[in-house]
C-alpha positions in Angstrom: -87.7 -160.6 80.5 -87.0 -157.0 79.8 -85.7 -156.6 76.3 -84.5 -153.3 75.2 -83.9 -152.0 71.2 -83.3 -149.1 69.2 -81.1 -147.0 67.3 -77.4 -145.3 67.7 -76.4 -142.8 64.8 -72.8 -142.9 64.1 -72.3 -139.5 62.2 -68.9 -137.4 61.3 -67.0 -135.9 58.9 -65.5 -138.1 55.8 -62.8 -140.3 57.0 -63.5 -139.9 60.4 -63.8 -143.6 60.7 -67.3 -144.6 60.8 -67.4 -147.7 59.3 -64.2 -148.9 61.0 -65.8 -148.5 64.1 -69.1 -149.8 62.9 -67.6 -153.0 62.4 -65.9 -153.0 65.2 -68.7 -152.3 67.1 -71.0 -155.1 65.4 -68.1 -157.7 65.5 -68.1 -158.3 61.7 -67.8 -156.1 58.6 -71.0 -154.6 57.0 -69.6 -151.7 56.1 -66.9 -151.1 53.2 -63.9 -149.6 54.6 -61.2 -147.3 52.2 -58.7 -144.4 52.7 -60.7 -142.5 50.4 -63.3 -140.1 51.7 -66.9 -140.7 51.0 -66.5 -143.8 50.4 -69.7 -144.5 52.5 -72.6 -143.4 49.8 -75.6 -144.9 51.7 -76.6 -145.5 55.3 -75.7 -149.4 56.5 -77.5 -150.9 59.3 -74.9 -152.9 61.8 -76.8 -155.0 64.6 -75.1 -155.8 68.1 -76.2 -157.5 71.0 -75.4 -156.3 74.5 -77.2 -158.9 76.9 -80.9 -158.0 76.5 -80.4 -155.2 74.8 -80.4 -155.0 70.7 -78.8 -152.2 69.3 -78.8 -151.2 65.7 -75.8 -148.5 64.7 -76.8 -147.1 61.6 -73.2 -145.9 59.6 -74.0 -142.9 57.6 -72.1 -141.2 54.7 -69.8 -138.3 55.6 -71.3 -135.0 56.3 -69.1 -132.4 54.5 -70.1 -129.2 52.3 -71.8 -131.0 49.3 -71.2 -129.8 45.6 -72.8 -132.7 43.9 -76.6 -134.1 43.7 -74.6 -137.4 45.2 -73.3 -135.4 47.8 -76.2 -133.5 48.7 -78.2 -136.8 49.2 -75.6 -138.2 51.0 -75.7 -135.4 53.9 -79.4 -135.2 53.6 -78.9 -139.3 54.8 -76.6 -139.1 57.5 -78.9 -136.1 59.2 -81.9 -138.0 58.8 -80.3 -141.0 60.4 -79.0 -138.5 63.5 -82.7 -137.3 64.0 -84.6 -140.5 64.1 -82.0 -142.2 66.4 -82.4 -142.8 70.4 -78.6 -141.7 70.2 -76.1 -140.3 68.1 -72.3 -140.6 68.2 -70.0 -138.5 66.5 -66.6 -139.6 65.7 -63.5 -137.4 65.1 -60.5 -138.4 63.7 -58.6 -136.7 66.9 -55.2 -136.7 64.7 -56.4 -135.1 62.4 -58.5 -132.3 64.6 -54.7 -132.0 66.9 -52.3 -131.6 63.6 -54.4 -129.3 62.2 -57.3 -127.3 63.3 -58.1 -125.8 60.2 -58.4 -128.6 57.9 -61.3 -129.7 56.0 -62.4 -132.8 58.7 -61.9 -130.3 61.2 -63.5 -127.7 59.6 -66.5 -130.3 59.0 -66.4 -131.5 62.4 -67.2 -127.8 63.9 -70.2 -127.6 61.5 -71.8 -130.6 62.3 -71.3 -129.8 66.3 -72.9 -126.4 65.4 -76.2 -129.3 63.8 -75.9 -130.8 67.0 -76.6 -128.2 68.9 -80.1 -127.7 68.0 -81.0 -131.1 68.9 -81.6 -131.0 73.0 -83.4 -134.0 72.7 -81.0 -136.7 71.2 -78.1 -138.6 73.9 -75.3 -138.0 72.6 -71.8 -138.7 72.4 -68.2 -137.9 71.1 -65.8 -140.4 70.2 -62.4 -139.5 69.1 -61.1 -141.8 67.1 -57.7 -142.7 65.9 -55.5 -141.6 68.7 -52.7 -144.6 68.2 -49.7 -143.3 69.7 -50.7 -139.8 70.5 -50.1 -138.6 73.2 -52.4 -137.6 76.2 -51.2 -134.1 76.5 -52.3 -133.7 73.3 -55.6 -135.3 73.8 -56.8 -133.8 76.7 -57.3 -130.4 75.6 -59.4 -132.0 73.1 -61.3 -133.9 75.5 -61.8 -130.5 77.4 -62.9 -128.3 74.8 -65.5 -130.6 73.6 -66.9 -131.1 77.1 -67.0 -127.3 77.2 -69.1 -127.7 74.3 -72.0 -128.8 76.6 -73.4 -130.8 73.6 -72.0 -134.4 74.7 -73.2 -137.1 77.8 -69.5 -138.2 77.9 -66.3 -138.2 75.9 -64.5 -141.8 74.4 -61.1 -142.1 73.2 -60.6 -145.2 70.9 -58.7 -146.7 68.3 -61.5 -148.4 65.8 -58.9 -150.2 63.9 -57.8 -152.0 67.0 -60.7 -152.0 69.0 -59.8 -149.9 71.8 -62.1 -148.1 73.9 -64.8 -150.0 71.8 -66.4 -151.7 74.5 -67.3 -148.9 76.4 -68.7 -146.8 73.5 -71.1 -149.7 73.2 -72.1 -150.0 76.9 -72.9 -146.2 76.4 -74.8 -147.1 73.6 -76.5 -149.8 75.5 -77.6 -148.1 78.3 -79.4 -145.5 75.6 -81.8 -147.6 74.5 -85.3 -147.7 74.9 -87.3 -150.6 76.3 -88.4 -152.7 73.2 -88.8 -156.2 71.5 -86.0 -156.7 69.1 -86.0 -155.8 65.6 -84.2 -158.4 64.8 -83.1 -162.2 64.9 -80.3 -162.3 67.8 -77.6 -163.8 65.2 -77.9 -161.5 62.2 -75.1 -159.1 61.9 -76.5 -156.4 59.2 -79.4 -155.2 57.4 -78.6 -154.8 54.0 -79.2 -157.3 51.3 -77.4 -159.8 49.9 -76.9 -158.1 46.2 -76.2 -154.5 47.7 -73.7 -155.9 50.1 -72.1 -157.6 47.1 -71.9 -154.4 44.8 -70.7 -152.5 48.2 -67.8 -154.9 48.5 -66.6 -154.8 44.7 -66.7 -151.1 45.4 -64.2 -150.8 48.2 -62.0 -153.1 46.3 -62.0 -150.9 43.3 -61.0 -147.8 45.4 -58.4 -149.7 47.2 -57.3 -151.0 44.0 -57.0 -147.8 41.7 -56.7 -145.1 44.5 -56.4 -141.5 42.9 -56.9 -142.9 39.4 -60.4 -143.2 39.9 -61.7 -141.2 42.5 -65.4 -141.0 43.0 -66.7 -141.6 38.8 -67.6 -145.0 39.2 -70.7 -147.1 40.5 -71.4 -150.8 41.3 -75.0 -152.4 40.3 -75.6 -156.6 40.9 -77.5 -157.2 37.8 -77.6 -160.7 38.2 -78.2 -163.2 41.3 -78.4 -166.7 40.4 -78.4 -169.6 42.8 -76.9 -172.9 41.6 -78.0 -176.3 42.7 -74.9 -176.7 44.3 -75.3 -174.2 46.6 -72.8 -171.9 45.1 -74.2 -168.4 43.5 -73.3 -166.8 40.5 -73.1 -162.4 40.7 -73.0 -160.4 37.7 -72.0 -157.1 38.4 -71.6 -153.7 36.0 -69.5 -151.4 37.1 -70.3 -148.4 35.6 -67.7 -145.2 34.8 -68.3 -141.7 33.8 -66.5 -141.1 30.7 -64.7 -143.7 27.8 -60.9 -143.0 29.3 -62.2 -144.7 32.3 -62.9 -147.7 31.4 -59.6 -149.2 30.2 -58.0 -147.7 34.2 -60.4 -150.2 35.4 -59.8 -153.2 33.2 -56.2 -152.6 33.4 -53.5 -153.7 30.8 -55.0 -157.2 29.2 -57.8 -157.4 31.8 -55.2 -157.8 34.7 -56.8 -155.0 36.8 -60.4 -156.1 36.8 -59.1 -159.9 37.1 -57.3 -158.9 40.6 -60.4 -156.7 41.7 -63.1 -158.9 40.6 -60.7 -162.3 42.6 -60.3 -160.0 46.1 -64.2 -159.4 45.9 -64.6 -163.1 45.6 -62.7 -164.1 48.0 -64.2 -161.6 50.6 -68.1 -162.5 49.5 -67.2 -166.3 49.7 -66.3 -165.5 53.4 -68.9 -163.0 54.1 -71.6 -165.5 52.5 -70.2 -169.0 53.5 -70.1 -170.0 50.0 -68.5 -170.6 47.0 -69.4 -167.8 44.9 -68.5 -167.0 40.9 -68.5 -163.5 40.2 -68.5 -161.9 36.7 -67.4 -158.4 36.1 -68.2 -155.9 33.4 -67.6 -152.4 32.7 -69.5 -150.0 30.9 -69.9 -146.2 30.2 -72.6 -144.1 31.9 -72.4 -140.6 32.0 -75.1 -139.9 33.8 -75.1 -142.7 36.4 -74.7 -140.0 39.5 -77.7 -138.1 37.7 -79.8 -141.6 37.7 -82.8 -141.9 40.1 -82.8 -145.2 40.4 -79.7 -145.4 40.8 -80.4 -143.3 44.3 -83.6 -145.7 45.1 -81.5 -148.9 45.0 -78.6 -147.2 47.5 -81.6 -146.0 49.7 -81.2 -142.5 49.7 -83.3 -139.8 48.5 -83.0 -138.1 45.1 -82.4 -134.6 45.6 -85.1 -132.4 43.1 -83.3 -129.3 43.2 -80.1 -128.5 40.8 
């Protein structure tokens, strides 16, 4: 039997919708999902199985213009994972790119094609994303200036939130792939362990829950993993923020916020682990947490020298 197995690069600019289609793609969530951009901080390994054929998407952060150390290590990630892929797919939120051609994702998108271009070597692909009830006048002139590009295989039009067009990015995908024994055991979904995925998912439901209030000052580290003779596990978890005003935003008015963040993250680990789990929630202040080193080497991404 001929197995085949490598790796698909899903790049693009923030909120583009990499990790919805990531999941969609895999069949099951291992990657946070948020309105917010750059929400994505490290790169997340989703495994899929297309008959004989393993592939491993690896969902990178958002490649934009970075300002920060965070965000310079967080591009440095997502072109890293684009060069040691067998193929790389860039998504493109194609509302956005029609409404406005000048806007920031679009702006991004253009510089990242420019990236592209370099590489002669990589398959790739463009998939333009979010296209729920536009229409195909509109699209098509998308689909034909990117072509014109002579940078992409092939062209996919899909709705990641619903799944449309999925299917066929993935047979893409699948026909990409070098011949290979697989990487990994035919029923596991993700590589990412079990007290990063935890932090990642208190995460998204602290930017769901606060929105603008707390943009991108706070962090998520599992400081405790304990594993109960009943089969249950108990998580503690620091979040950290930037600055003293912070914290009370995220504890909310007698504890209420962090009570309703800290219950949806329970809920969704108890399904994600198949297990009862008791999760403990703490807040503290830490300047410098987006200055910390090891704060980079537990995310997995580099930790840029220069200033």
């Amino acid at each position: 039997m001929t197995t085949r197995c490598g790796f698909a690069a899903i790049i693009g600019a923030p909120n583009a919708g990499k990790s919805t289609l990531i999941n969609a793609l895999v069949g099951s969530k291992v990657a946070i999902v948020s309105p917010k951009v750059q929400t994505t901080r490290m790169p997340v390994r989703g495994i899929a199985m297309a008959g004989e054929t393993q592939i491993i998407f690896v969902d990178t952060p958002g490649i934009f213009r970075p300002r920060r150390r965070l965000d310079r290590a967080m591009v440095s990630s997502a072109w890293s994972g684009a060069e040691e892929a067998d193929a790389v797919l860039l998504i493109v939120d194609a509302a956005d790119l029609t409404a406005n051609a000048s806007s920031p994702g679009a702006r991004d998108t253009m510089a990242i094609l420019e990236g592209l271009r370099d590489n002669k070597t990589k398959r790739k692909a463009l998939v333009l994303n979010k296209i729920d009830g536009m229409k195909r006048t509109d699209l098509l002139p998308l689909v034909e200036k990117f072509h014109a590009e002579g940078v992409f295989e092939d062209v996919f039009l899909v709705s990641a939130l619903k799944g449309e067009g999925v299917a066929d990015v993935a047979s893409w995908v699948a026909a990409r792939m070098p011949e290979s024994p697989w990487l990994y055991p035919e029923d596991q979904a993700a590589d990412i362990p079990s007290r990063l995925l935890a932090a990642e998912v208190t995460r998204e439901k602290i930017y769901l829950r606060l929105h603008d209030e707390l943009p991108y000052s706070s962090a998520v580290e599992t400081e405790k993993w304990e594993e109960r003779k009943d089969g249950s596990v108990k998580i503690d978890q620091i979040i950290y923020v930037q600055r003293e005003s912070q914290k009370p935003i995220v504890l909310g008015k007698g504890g209420q916020t962090i009570k309703i963040i800290g219950g949806l993250a329970r809920e969704e680990l108890e399904t994600l682990f198949g297990r009862r789990v008791h999760l403990f929630l703490f807040v503290k202040v830490r300047e410098d947490w987006a200055e910390n080193s090891e704060h980079y080497k537990e995310i997995g991404l580099d930790y840029p020298t220069d200033n």
